[in-house]
ChimeraX commands (.cxc) that place a marker at each C-alpha (Angstrom):
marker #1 position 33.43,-4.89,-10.46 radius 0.5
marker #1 position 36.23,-2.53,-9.81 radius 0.5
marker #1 position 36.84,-1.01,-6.01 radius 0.5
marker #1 position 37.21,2.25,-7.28 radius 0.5
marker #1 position 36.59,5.43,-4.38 radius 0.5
marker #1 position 32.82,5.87,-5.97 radius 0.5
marker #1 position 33.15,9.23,-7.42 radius 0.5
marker #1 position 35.57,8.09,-10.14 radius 0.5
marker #1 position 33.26,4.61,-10.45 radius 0.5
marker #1 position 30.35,6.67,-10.53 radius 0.5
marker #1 position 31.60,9.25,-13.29 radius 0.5
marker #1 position 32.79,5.84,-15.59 radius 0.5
marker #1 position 29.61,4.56,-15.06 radius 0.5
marker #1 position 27.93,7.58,-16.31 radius 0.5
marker #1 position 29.97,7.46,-19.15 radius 0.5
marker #1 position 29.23,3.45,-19.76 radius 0.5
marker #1 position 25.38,4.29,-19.66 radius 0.5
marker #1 position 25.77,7.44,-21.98 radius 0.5
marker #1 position 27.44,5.32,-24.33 radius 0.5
marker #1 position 24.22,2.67,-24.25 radius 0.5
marker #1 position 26.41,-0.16,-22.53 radius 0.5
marker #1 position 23.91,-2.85,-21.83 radius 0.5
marker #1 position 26.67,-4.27,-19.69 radius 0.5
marker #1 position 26.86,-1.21,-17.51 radius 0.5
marker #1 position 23.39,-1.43,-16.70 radius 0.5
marker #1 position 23.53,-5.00,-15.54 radius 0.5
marker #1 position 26.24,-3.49,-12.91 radius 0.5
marker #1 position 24.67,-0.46,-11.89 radius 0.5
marker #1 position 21.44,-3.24,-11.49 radius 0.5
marker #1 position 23.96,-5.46,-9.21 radius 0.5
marker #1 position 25.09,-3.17,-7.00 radius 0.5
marker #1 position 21.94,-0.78,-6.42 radius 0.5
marker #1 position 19.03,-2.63,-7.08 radius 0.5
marker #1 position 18.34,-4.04,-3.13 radius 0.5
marker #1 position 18.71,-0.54,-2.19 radius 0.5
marker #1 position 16.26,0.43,-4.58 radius 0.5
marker #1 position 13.65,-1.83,-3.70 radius 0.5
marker #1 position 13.88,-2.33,-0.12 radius 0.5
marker #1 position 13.68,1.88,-0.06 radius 0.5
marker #1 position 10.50,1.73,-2.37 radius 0.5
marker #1 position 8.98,-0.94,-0.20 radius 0.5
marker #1 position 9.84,0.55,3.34 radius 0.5
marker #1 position 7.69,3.52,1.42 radius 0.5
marker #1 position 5.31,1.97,-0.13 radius 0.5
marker #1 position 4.99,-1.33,1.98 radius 0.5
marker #1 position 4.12,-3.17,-1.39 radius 0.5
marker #1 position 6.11,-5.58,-2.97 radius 0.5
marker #1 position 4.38,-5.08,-6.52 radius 0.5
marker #1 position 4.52,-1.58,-5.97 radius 0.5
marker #1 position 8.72,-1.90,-4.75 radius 0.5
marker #1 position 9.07,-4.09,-8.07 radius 0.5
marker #1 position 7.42,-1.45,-10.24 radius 0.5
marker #1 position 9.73,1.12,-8.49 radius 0.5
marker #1 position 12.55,-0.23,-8.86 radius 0.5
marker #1 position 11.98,-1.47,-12.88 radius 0.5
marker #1 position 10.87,2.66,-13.46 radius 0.5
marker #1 position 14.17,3.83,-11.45 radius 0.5
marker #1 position 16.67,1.49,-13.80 radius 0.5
marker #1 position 14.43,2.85,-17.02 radius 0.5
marker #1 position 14.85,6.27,-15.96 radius 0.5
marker #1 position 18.39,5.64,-15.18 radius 0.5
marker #1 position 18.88,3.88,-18.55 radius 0.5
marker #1 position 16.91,5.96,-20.61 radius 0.5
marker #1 position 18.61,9.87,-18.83 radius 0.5
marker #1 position 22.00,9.24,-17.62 radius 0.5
marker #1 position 23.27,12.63,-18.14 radius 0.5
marker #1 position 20.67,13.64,-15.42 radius 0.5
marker #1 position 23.44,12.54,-12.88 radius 0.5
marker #1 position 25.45,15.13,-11.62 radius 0.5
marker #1 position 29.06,13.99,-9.42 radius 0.5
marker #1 position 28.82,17.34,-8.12 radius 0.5
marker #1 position 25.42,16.77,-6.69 radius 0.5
marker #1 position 26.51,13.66,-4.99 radius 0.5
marker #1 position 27.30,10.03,-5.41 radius 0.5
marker #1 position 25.42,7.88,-7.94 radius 0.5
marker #1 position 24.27,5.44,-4.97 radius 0.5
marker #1 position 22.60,9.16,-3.95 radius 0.5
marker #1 position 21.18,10.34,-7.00 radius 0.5
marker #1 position 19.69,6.34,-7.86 radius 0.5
marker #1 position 18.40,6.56,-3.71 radius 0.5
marker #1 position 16.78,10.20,-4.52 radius 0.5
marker #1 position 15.04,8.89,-7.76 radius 0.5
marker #1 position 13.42,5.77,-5.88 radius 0.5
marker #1 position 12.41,8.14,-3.52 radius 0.5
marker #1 position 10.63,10.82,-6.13 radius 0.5
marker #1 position 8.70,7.79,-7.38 radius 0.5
marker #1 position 8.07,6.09,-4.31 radius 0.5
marker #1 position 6.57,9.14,-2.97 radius 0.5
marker #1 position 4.21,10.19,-6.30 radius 0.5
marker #1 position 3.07,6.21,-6.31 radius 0.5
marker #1 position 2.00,6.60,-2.28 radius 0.5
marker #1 position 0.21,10.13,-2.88 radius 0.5
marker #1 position -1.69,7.94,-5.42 radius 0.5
marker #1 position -2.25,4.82,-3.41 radius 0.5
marker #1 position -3.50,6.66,-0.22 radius 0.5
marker #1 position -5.62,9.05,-2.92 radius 0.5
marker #1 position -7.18,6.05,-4.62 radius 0.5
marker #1 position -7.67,4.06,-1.17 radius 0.5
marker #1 position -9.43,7.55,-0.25 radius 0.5
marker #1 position -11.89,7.74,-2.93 radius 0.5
marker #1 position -12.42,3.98,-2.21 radius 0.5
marker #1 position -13.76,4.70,1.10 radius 0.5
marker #1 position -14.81,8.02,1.23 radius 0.5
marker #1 position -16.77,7.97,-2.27 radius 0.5
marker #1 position -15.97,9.43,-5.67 radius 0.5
marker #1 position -13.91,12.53,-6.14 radius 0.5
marker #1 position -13.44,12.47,-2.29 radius 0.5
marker #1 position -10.06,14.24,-1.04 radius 0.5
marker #1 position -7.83,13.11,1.51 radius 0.5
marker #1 position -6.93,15.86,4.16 radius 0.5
marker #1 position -3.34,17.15,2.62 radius 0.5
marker #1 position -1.94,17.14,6.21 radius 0.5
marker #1 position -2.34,13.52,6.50 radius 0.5
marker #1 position -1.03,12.86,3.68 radius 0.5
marker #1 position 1.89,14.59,4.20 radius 0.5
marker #1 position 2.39,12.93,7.42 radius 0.5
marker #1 position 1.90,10.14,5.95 radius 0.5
marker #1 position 4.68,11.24,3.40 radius 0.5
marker #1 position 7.22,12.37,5.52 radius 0.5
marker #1 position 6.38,9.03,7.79 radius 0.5
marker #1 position 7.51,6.25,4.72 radius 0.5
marker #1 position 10.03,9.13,4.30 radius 0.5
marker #1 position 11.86,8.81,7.78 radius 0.5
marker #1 position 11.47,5.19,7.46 radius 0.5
marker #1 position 13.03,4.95,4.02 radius 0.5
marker #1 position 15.95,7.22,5.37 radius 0.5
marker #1 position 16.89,5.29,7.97 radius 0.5
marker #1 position 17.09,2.20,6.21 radius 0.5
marker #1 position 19.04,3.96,3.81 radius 0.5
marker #1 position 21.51,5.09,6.63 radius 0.5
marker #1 position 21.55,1.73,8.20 radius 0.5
marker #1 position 22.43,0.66,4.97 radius 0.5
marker #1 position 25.25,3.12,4.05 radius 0.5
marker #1 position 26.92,3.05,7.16 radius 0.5
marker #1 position 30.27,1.44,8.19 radius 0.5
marker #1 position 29.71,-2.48,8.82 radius 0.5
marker #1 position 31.14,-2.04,12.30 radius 0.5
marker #1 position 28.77,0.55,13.06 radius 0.5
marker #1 position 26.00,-1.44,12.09 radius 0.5
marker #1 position 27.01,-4.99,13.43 radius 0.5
marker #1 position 27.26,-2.97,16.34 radius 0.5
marker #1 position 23.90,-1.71,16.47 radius 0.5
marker #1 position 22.44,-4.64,15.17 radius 0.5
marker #1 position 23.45,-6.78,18.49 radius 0.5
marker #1 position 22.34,-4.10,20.33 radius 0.5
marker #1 position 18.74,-3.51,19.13 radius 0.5
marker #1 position 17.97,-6.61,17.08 radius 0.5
marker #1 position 19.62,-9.14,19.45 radius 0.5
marker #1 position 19.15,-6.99,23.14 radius 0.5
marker #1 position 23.22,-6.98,23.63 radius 0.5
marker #1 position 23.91,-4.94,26.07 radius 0.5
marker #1 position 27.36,-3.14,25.20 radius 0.5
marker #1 position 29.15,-5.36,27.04 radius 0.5
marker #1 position 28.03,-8.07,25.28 radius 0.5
marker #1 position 28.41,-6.10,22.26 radius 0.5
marker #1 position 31.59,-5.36,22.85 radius 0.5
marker #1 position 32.54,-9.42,23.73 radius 0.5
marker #1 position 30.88,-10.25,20.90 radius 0.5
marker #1 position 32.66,-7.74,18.15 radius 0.5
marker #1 position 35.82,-8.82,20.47 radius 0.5
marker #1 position 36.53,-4.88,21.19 radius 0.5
marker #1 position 36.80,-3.13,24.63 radius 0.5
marker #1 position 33.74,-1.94,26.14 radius 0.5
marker #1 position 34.58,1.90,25.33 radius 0.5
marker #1 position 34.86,0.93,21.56 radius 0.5
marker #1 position 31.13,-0.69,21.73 radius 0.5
marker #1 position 30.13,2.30,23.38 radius 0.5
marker #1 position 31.63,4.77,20.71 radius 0.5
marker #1 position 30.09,2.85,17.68 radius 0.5
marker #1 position 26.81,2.47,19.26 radius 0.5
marker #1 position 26.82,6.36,19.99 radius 0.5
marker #1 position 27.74,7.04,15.99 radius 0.5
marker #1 position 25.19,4.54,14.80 radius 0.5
marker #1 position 22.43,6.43,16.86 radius 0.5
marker #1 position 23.88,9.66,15.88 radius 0.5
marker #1 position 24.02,8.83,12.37 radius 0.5
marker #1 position 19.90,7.17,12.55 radius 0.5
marker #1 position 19.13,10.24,14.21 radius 0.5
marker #1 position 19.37,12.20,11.02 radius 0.5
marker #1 position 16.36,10.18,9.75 radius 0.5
marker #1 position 13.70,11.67,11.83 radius 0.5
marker #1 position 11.07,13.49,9.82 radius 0.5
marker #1 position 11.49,16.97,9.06 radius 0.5
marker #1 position 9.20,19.68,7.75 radius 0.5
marker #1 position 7.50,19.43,4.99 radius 0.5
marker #1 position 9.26,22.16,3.13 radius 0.5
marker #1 position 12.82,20.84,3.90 radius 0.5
marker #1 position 12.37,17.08,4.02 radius 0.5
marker #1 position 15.45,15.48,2.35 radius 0.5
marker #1 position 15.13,12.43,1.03 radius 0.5
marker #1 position 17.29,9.70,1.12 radius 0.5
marker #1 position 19.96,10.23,-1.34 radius 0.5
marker #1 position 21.06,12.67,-4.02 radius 0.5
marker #1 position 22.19,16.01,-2.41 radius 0.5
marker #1 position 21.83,14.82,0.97 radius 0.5
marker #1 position 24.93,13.35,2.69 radius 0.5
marker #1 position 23.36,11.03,5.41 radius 0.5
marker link #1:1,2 radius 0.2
marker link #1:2,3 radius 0.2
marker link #1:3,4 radius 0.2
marker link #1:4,5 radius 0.2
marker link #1:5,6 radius 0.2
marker link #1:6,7 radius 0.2
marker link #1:7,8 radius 0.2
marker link #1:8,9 radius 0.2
marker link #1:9,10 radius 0.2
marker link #1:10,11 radius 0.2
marker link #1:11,12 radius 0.2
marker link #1:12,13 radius 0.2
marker link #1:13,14 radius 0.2
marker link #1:14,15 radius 0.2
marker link #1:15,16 radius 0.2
marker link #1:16,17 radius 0.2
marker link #1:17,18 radius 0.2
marker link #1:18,19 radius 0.2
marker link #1:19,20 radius 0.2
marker link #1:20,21 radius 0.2
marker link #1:21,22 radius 0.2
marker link #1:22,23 radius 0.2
marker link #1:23,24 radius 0.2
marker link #1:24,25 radius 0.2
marker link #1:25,26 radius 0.2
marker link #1:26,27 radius 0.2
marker link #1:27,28 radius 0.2
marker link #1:28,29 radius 0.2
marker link #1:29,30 radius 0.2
marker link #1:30,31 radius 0.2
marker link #1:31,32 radius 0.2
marker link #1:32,33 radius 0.2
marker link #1:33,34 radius 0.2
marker link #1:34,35 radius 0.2
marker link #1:35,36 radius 0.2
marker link #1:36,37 radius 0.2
marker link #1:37,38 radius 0.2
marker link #1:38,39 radius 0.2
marker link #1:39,40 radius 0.2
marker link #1:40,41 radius 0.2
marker link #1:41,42 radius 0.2
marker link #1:42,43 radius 0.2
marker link #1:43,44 radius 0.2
marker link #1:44,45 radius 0.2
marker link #1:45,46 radius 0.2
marker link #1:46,47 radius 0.2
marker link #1:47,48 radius 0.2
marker link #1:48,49 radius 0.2
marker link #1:49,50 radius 0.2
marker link #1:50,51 radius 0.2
marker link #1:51,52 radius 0.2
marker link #1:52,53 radius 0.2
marker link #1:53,54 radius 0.2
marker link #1:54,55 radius 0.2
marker link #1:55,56 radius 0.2
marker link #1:56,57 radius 0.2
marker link #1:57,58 radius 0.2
marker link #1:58,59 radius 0.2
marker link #1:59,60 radius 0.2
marker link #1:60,61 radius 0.2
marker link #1:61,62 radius 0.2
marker link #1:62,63 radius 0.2
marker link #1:63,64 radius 0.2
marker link #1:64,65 radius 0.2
marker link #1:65,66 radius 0.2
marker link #1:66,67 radius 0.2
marker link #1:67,68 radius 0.2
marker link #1:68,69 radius 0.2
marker link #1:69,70 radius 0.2
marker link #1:70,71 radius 0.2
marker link #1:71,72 radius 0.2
marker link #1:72,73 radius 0.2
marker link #1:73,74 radius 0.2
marker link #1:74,75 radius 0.2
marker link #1:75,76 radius 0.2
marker link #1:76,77 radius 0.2
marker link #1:77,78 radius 0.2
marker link #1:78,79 radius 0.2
marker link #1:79,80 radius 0.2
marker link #1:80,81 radius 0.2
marker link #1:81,82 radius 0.2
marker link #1:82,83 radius 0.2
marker link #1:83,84 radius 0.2
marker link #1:84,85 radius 0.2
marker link #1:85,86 radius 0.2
marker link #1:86,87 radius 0.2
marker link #1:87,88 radius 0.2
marker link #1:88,89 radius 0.2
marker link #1:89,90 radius 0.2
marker link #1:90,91 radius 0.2
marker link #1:91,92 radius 0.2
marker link #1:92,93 radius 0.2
marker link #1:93,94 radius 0.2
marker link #1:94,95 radius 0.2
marker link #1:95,96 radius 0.2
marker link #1:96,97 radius 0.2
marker link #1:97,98 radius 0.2
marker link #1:98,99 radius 0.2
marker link #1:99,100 radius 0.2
marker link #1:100,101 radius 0.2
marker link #1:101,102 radius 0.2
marker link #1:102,103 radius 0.2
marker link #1:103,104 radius 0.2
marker link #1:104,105 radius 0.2
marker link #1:105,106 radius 0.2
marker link #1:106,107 radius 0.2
marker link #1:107,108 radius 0.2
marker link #1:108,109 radius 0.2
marker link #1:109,110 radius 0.2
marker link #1:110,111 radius 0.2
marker link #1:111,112 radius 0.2
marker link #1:112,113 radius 0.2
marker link #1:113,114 radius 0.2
marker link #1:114,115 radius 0.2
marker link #1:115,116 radius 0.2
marker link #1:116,117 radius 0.2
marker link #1:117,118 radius 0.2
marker link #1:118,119 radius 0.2
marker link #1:119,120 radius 0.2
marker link #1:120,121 radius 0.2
marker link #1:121,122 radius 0.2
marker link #1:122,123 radius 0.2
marker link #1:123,124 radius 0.2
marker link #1:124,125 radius 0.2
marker link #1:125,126 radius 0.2
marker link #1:126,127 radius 0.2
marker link #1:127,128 radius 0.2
marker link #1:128,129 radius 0.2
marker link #1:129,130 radius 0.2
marker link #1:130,131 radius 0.2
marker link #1:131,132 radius 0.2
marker link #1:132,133 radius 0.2
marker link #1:133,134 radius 0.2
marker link #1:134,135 radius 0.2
marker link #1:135,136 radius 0.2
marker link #1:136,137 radius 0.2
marker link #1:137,138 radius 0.2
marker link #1:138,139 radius 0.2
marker link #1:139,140 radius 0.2
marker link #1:140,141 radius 0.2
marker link #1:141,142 radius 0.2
marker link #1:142,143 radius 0.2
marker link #1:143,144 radius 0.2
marker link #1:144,145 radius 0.2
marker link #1:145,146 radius 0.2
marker link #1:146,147 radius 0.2
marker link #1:147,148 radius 0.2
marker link #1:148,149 radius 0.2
marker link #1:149,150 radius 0.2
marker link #1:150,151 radius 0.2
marker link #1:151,152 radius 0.2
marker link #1:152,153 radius 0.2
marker link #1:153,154 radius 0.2
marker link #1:154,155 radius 0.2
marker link #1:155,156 radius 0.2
marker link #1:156,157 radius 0.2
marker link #1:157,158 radius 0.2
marker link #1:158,159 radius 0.2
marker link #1:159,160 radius 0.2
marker link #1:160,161 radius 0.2
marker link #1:161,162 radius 0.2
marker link #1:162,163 radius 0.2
marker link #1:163,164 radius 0.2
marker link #1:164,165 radius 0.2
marker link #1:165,166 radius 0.2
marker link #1:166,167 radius 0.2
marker link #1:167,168 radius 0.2
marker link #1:168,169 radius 0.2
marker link #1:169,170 radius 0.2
marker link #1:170,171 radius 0.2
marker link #1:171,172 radius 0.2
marker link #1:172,173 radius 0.2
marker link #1:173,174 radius 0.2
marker link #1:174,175 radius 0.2
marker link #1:175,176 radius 0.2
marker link #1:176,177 radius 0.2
marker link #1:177,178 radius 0.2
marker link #1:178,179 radius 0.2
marker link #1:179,180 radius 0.2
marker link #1:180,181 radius 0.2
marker link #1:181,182 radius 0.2
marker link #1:182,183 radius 0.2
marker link #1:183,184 radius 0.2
marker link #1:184,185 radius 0.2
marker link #1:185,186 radius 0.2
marker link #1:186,187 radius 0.2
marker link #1:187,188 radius 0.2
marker link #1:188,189 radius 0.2
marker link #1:189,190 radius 0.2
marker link #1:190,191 radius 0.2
marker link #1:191,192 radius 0.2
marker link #1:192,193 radius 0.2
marker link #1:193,194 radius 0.2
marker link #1:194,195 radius 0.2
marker link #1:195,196 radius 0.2
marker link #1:196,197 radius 0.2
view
């Protein structure tokens, strides 16, 4: 696959899938389908559910690829935003269902719980989505730090960079995950298209 900057990739693969290029799918599938499902499942915490995701996200894709927009955002973005749309509609049904389960036929979850609920897998989802899209020396460096309890000095030994350069990409990593706390219901961006992270 071709290291094009991603707006011109994302335009000729728009084009490819317009045309009906099996092939382009397969690439599109290559490159965005672990986002796709690790976002559904942070959501959803369902690995069906993440597989069902992810084979209605490529369909959609597939089946509407004029529904992309470049000047909305990257492709990555818009594909992020679309796992999102149906990872949220397939947890108001699961907690709805679950509901009824317990609570009896026709029984109602309380909307505010839901939406926390929502905007909960929502945060989640985002921040994987950051971790994901960020530079690989921001996230090594964060990684040692949080998943392996490096201190920044040994952050910094270990990335072999001075102390004030550990310091500086664990400050942007944190700055950048701190865009994924939950927001308001009416202005809760999602992961992806529109929404620079």
């Amino acid at each position: 696959m071709a290291k094009d900057a991603p707006p011109r990739w994302d335009r000729r693969m728009q084009q490819r899938l317009a045309r009906g290029e099996a092939a382009a799918l397969g690439e599109l599938y290559d490159r965005f389908a672990s986002l796709v499902h690790s976002q559904a499942y942070r959501m959803l915490d369902d690995e069906d559910a993440a597989d069902l995701v992810t084979r209605e996200v490529f369909a959609e894709v597939w089946e509407n690829p004029e529904a992309y927009d470049p000047k909305q955002g990257s492709m990555r973005s818009w594909v992020a935003r679309l796992t999102h749309d149906r990872s949220v509609r397939r947890l108001r049904r699961a907690v709805a269902v679950s509901y009824a389960a317990e609570h009896g036929e026709g029984a109602v979850p309380d909307p505010e719980e839901l939406e926390r609920r929502v905007r909960s897998a929502t945060a989640a989802a985002r921040a994987d989505y950051i971790v994901s899209s960020m530079p690989a020396s921001l996230r090594r460096a964060l990684e040692l730090a949080y998943t392996q309890r490096r201190d920044y000095r040994q952050t910094a030994a270990d990335l072999g960079v001075t102390e004030d350069e550990a310091r500086r990409r664990l400050r942007l990593g944190l700055q950048l995950l701190s865009t994924a706390g939950p927001r308001s219901p009416q202005g809760s961006p999602a992961p992806g298209y529109g929404h620079t992270p």
